[in-house]
N, C-alpha and C positions, 0 to 999 in steps of 0.2 A: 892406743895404750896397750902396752903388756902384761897381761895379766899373770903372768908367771906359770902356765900351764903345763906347756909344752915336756913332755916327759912325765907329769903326774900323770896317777891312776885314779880314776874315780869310776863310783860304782853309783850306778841309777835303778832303785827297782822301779817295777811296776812302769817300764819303758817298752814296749811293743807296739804304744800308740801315745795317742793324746799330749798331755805336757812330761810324763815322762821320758816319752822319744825325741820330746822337741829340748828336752833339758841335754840330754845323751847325744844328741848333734849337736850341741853349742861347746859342749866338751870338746868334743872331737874336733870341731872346725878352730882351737885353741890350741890344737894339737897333743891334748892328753888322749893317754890309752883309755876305751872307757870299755866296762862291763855291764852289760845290762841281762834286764832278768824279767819276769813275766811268770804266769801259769800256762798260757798258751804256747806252745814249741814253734807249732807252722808259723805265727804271728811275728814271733820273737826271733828267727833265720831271717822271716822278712827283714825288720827292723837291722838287724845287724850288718845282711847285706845292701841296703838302703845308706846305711851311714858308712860303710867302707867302701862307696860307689863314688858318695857326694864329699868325702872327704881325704883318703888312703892311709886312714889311721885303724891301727888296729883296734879290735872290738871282738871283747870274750861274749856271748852269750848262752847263758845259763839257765835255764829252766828253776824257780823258785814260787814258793808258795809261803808268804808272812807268817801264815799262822800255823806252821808248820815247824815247830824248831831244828830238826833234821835238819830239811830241807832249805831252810838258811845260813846254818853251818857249813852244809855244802858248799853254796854259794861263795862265802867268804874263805873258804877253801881252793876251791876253783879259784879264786882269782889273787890268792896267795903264791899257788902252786904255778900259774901263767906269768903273773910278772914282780914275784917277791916282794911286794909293800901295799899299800891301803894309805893312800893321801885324802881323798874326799869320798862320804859316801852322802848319798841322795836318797833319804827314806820318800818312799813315793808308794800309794797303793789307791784302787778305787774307791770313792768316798761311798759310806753307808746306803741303801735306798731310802730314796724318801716316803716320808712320813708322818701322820702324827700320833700323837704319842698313846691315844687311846683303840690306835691302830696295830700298835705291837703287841709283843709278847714277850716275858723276858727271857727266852731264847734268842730273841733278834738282836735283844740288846748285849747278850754276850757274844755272838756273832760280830757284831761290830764293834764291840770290846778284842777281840780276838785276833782282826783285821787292823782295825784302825790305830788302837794303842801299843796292844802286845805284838802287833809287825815290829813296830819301831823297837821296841824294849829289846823283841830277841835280832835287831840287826845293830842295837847297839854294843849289849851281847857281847857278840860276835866277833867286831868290828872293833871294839877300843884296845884290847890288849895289842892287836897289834900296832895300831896310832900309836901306844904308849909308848912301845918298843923300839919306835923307829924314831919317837923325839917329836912327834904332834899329826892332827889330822886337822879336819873338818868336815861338820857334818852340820846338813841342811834339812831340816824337815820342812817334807810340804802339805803345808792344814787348807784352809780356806778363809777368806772375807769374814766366814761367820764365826768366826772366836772371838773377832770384835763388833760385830752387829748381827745377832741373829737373825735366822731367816725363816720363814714360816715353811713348814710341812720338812722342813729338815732337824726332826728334835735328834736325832743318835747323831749327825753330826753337829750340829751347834751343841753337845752336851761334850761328846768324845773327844773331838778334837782340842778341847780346850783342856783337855790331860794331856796333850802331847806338848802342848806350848806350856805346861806345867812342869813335865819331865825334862824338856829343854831347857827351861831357863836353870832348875835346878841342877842338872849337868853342865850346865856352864860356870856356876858355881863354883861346882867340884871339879871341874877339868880346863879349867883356865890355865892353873899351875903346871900342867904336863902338854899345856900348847895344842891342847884340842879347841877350838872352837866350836860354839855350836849356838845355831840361829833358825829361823821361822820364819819361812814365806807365810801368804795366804793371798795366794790368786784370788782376784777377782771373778768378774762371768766374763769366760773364755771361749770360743768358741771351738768345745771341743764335741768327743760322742757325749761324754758323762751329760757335761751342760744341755745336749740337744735330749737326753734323755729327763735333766729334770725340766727341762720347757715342758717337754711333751706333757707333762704328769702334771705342772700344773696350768698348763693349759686345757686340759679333759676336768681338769677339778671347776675349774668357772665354765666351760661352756664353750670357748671359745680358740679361734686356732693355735696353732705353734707359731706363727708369722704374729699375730696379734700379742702374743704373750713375750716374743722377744724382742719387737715394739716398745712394750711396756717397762719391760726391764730395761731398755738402751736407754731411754725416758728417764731414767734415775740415776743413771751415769754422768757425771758433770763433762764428760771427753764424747759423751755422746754416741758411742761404742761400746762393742766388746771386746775385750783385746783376744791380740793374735796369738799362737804357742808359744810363739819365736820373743814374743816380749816377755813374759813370765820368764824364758828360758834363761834370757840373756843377763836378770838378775840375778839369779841361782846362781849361774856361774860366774856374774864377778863376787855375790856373796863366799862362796865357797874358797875363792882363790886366793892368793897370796896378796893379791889387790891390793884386799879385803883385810889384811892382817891387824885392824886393831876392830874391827869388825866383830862383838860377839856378846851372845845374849840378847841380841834384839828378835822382834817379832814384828815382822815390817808386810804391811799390807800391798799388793802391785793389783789396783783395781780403779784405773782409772778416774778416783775420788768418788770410790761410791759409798766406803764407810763416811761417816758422819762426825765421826768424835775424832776429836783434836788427840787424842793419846794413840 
């Protein structure tokens, strides 16, 4: 199948590893030009050269920080000024640490307010005037599993993220009529660093190892696994594509049937 990529632009943050780089090579290997972006610089060369190795598509990489206004305007600058248009962007950023809630402070909580929602808000920002300009985009936000089943010792994300699947439905509201799309993954448990970092955390919380606790979690998987990058990825990018085109306003879980509830 064609997904009509070949020539679009799409822009993936928080792509120097995990499911943002595996989103950022499914781009590429569809043959749009893709931008990716990171806080890490050495990470984010890796990454770019990695995907212009496995694919010969070109690839802007940019140095960005979400919670940074600046520094996102940049971003969507830079990759105005590289290839003149903005077809899809990929809000992508590390999720909160985990926690519970009488573990914080409300520092932390604007900290992942700051991250988690206000990333998205200033790369939408950013990013729609020119979608507008050009006659449509799309834009894919990636939350978690737990906006529709929360998960224990993750309160800033099962709280946060469920403002970003608020912000996006209502932007698709409003930006239906100028041919923006806009829609919501929520990965399942992936096998990525993030995931292996919240095993770890709640595997020291009971007692018991990282192998027992991801055990446990496969355990409640109806597929029996975790899934791979490459499968999250591969949804993204037919979500975002022209595929995809009546495609919007949904919030569609890829978690191997671990959520529960039928909506």
């Amino acid at each position: 199948m064609d997904l009509g990529l070949r020539g679009k632009v799409a822009v993936v943050t928080g792509s120097s590893k995990g499911l943002g780089k595996a989103v950022a090579l499914a781009f590429a290997r569809e043959g749009a030009k893709v931008a990716i972006s990171a806080r890490g610089q050495e990470a984010l060369r890796t990454a770019a050269r990695e995907i212009r190795e496995a694919t010969g598509v070109e690839v802007l990489a940019t140095t960005c920080d979400v919670t940074i206004p600046e520094s996102v305007n940049g971003l969507v600058e830079d990759v105005m000024s590289e290839y003149g248009r903005l077809d899809i962007l990929v809000t992508n950023a590390s999720g909160p640490p985990p926690a519970r809630f009488l573990e914080l402070k409300p520092e932390d909580w604007q900290a992942a307010v700051e991250l988690t929602l206000m990333g998205v808000v200033r790369l939408c920002y950013a990013a729609l005037p020119h979608m507008r300009r050009q006659g449509g985009g799309s834009i894919v936000s990636m939350t978690s599993f737990t906006v529709k089943q929360p998960e224990q010792n993750l309160v800033l994300s099962n709280s946060i993220r469920l403002a970003v699947v608020g912000l996006t439905k209502t932007l698709a509201n409003e930006l239906g009529k100028d041919n923006i799309r806009m829609n919501t993954i929520c990965p399942g448990w992936t096998r990525t660093q993030r995931v292996d970092q919240l095993i770890r955390d709640r595997a020291a919380r009971q007692g018991i190892t990282a192998e027992q606790e991801a055990e446990n979690i496969t355990g409640q998987i109806p597929l029996g696994r975790m899934g791979r990058p490459e499968e999250i990825a591969n949804v993204v990018v037919f979500l975002a594509s022209p595929a995809a085109s009546y495609v919007h306003g949904v919030t569609l879980q890829v978690d191997g049937g671990l959520v529960k509830g039928v909506m």
